[in-house]
N, C-alpha and C positions, 0 to 999 in steps of 0.2 A: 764705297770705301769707309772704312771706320775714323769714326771722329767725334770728339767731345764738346758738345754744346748745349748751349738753354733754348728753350721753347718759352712761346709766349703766357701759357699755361701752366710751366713748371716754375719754380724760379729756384732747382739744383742742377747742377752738373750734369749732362745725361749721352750713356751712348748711341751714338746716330748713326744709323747709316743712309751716306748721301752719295751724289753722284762725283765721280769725279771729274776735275774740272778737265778743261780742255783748253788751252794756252791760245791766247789771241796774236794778231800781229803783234813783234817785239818782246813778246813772253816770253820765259822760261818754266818748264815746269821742273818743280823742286819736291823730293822726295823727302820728306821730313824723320828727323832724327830724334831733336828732344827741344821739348817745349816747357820753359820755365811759367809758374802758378806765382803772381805778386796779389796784393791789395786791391789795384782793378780788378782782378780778374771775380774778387768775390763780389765789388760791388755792382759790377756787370751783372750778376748772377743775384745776388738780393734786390735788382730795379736801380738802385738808386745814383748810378751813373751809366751813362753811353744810352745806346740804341739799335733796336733790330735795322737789316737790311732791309730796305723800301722795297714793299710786297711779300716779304718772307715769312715765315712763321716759324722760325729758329734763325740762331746764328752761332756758328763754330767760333768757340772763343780760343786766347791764345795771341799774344801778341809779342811775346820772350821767344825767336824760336831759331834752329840751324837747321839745315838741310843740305843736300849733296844733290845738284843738279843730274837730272833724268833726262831732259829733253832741251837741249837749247835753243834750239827753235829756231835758226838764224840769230839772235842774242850777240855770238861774238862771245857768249861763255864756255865751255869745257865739261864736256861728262865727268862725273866725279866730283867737279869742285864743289866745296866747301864754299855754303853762302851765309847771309845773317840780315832777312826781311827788316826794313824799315817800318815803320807805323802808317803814318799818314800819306794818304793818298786824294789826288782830284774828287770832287764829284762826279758821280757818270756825266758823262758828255760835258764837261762845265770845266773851265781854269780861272781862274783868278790872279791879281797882281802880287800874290804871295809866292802861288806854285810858279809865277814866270820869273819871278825873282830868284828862284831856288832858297826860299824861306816858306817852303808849308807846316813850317815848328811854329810861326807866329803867327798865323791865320786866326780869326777870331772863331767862334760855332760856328756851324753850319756852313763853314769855308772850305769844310774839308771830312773825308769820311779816317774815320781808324780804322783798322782791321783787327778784328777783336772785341772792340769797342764799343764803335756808334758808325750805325751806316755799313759794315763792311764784313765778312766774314773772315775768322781770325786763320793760325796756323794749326790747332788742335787738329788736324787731321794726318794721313797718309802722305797725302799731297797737297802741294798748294801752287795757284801760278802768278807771278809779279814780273811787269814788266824789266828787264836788266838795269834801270837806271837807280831800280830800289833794293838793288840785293850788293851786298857790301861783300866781296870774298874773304876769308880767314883759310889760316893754313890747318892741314891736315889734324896737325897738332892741336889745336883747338877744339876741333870736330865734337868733342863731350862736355865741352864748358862754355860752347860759342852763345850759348841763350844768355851768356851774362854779358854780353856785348852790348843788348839794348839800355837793360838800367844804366851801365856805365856811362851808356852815350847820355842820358839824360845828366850826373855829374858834371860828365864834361861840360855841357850846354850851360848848364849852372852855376860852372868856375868862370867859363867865357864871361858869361854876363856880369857877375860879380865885380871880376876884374875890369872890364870895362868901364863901369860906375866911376871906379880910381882911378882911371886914366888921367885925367887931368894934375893929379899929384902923384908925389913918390910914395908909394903908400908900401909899410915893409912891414905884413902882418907874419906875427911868431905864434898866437893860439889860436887854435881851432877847436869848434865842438861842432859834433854830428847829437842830433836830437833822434834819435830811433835807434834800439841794436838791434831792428829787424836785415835782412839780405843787401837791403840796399846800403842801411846805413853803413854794415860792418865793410861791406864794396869800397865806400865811401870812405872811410877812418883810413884804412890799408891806403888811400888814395893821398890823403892827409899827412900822412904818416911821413912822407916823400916832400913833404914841401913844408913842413911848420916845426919848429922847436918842440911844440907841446900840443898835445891832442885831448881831447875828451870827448866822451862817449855817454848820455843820458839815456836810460831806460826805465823800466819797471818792472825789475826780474830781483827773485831772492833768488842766493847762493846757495847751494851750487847749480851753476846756468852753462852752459853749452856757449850760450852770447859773451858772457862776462867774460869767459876763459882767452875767447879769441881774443875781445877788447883789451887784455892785460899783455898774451901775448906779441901783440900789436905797440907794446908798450904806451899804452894809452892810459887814462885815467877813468872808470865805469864812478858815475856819477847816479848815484839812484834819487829820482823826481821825487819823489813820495818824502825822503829826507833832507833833501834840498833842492828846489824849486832853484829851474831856470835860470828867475830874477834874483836868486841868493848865491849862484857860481860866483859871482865879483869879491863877494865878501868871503867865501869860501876858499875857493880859488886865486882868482885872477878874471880880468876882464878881458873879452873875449874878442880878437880883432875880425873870425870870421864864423857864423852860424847858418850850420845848414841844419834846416829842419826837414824832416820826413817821415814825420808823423801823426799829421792830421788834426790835430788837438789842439782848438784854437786859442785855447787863451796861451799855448806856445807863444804865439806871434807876439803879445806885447811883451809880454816875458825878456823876449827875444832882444826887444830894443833895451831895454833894462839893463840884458847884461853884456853887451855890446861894450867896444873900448870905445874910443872916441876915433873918431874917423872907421870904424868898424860897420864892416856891410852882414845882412840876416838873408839867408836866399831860402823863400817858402817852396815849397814841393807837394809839401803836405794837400788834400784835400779833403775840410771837416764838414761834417753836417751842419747846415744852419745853429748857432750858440747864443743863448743871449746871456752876457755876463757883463756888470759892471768895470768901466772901463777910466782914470784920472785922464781923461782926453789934454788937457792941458800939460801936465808931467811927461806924460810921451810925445806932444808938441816938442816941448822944449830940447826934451832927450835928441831927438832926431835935428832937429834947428842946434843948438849951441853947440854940439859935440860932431855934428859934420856926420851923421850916423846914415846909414841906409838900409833901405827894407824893398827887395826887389823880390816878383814873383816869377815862378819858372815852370812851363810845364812842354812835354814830346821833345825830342831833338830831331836833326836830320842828317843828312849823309856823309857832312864831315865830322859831326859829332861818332855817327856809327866809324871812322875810318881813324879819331881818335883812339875810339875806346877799344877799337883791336889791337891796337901798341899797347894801351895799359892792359886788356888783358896777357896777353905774353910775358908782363913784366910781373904777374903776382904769379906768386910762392904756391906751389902746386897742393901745399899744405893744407893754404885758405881755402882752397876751393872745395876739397875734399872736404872740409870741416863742414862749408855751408850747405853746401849740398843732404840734405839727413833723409828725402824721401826721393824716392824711384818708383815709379807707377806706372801699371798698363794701359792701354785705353781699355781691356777688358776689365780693370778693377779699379777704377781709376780713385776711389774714394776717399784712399790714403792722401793723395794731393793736395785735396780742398778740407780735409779736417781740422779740424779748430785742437791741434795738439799743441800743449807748450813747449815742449821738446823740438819742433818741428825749425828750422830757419827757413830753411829752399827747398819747393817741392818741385820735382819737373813731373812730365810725363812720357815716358819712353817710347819711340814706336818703331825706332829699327837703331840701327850702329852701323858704325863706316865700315 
């Protein structure tokens, strides 16, 4: 069957043809439709995160994806439906007190494989088969935007957390800023948009931007980095009660606490290269100490995170989606997906329609 993945020899995108799989006890197999291209998916491809399948010598990437069930297997699911793969999965033959817990989002390494990633092969193909307990259903309706189900679910996991930290007080945050107008973040803002007085949006795009247009749309404020720095929103703006980063670039992080209100939480996503850059350790002590600040990291969600983000997909404006959306690809040409175009927001790859 046709499907997009890296070998251990290449490190670009390549078409494969491999066997298709064949559904084990409790399986489904799912015939795939479209599979969203994020920021793993290149660093999978350039080395420098995740890992091949133990004994392989490629692995199908792809971890954004929908599909319409082909074969239920006994599942207890429904030819035709509409599903949307989870990420994380056991080790072969191995569980841990994470996956028994129903938290395999918080497992440390090597606790757990991805599919896509590290350890697992992804959904870039034809076919793919996941046991029923990792396939989250979406309506019909959906069917052509379901792959934005998984970044969402990762917000959700994000906001949970977040909000959690404030449990303990009445905590009544009004501004928000998204640090990236890549897919995710603009997912994100739209997300924001529904819960805070005032939003902002950081990037590094000159006008006129495809990004900027949504973020204005969105009624939000496009804050360009390059002319005010992170730690200078306060003095520009306003101080910021909630910051979601997602965008890799670590000296974000301190940044982050700088511009932070007081009682204002920073949720990282981001994943940078090692950075070495001078840092007032003391001044971001205090920041964080005297002002009641927090700085929490976040990464995968799981199956109520996915069962959130199918309500919030349903609830965004058919506009957004169309807009993010800007590349369509075959696995016969799939090139345009993975290109380094600025133009570009969200690239999927196409391999069949409902």
């Amino acid at each position: 069957m046709k499907a997009i993945g890296v070998t251990r020899d290449v490190d670009e995108p390549q078409f494969l043809d491999v066997p298709r799989p064949e559904p084990g006890e409790g399986e489904a197999l799912v015939r795939t439709l479209r599979v969203g291209v994020d920021g793993t998916d290149h660093e999978v491809i350039a080395g420098s995160h995740g890992g091949f399948p133990e004994g392989e010598d490629y692995m199908v990437l792809g971890h954004e994806a929908v599909g319409v069930v082909e074969e239920p297997n006994g599942t207890g699911l429904e030819v035709g439906q509409v599903v949307v793969p989870t990420v994380r999965r056991k080790p072969d033959g191995e569980t841990n007190e994470y996956f028994r817990r129903g938290e395999p989002d918080m497992a440390p390494a090597g606790e757990y494989v991805e599919r896509g990633i590290v350890g697992g092969h992804g959904y870039m193909a034809e076919y793919f088969t996941s046991p029923a307990d990792y396939l989250v259903p979406v309506s019909d309706e959906l069917a052509e935007y379901g792959f934005f189900v998984e970044p969402i679910s990762i917000t959700e996991k994000a906001n949970e957390h977040a909000y959690a930290t404030r449990e303990p007080f009445e905590w009544r945050p009004e501004a928000a800023c998204v640090l990236g107008n890549g897919s995710l973040g603009l997912l994100t803002l739209w997300m924001f948009g529904r819960e805070y007085d005032r939003t902002y949006c950081v990037g590094r795009r000159d006008r006129p931007d495809p990004t900027i247009d949504i973020i204005e749309e969105l009624g939000a404020t496009y804050v360009d980095s390059r002319e005010t720095s992170v730690d200078e929103i306060p003095d520009e703006y306003e101080p910021i009660d909630y910051i979601y980063e997602a965008t890799g670039f670590a000296p974000h992080v301190i940044e982050t606490v700088h511009a932070l209100a007081p009682n204002g939480v920073g949720a990282l996503l981001g994943i940078p290269e090692p950075w070495d850059f001078e840092v007032d350790g003391g001044s971001l002590h205090n920041e964080l100490v005297l002002h009641n600040k927090c700085l929490i990291g976040t990464v995968n969600s799981h199956i109520k995170h996915f069962e959130y983000a199918v309500d919030t997909l349903e609830s965004m404006p058919e506009w957004l989606l169309e807009a993010l959306v800007t590349t369509i690809a075959t696995p016969e040409a799939v090139e345009p997906a993975f290109a380094d175009d600025a133009e570009q927001i969200k690239a999927v790859v196409e391999f069949d329609t409902l």
